[in-house]
N, C-alpha and C positions, 0 to 999 in steps of 0.2 A: 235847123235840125242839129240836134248832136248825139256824138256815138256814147253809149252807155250798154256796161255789161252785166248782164244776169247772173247769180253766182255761181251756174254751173259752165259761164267763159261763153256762153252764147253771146254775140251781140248784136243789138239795133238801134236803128235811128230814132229819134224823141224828135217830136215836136215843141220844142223848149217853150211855146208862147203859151200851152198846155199844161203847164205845172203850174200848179197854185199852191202845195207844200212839199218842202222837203223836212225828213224827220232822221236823227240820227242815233240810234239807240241800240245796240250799236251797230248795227245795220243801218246801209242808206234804204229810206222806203220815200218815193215820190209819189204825190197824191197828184193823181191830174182833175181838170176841172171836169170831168168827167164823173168822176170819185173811185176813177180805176187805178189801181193803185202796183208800181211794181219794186222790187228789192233790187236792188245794183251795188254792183261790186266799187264805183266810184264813190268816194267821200262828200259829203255836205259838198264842200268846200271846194273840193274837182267840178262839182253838176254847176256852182254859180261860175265859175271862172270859164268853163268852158260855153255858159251861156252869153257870158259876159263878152267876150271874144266872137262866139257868133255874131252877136248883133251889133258891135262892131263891126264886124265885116260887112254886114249887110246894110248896116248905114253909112258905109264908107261908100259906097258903089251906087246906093240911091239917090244922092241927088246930082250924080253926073246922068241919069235916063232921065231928069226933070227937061222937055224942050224949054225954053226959055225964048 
């Protein structure tokens, strides 16, 4: 999940595994696989990085739960 802001400063959490496009014109508008779609105040460029960094986190911590 990452935090993303609506451009009137509200924010909430994304389900980042859910976005299938990001459009920037010049608004950010993220398309989810859904085909719901919202505008946020974060740039192209903040939504992958902070995606990016999620799932790192979450693969960093996965395979220490693997029992082996």
């Amino acid at each position: 999940m990452i935090l993303v802001h609506r451009l009137d400063g509200s924010q909430f959490y994304l389900n980042s595994d859910q976005i299938e496009t990001i459009e920037a014109n010049p608004d950010t508008v993220l398309t989810l696989s859904s085909q719901r779609k919202f505008v946020v105040r974060e740039s192209a460029r903040e939504i992958i990085d902070d995606v990016v960094a999620y799932r790192r986190r979450v693969f960093a911590v996965g395979p220490h739960l693997v029992d082996r």
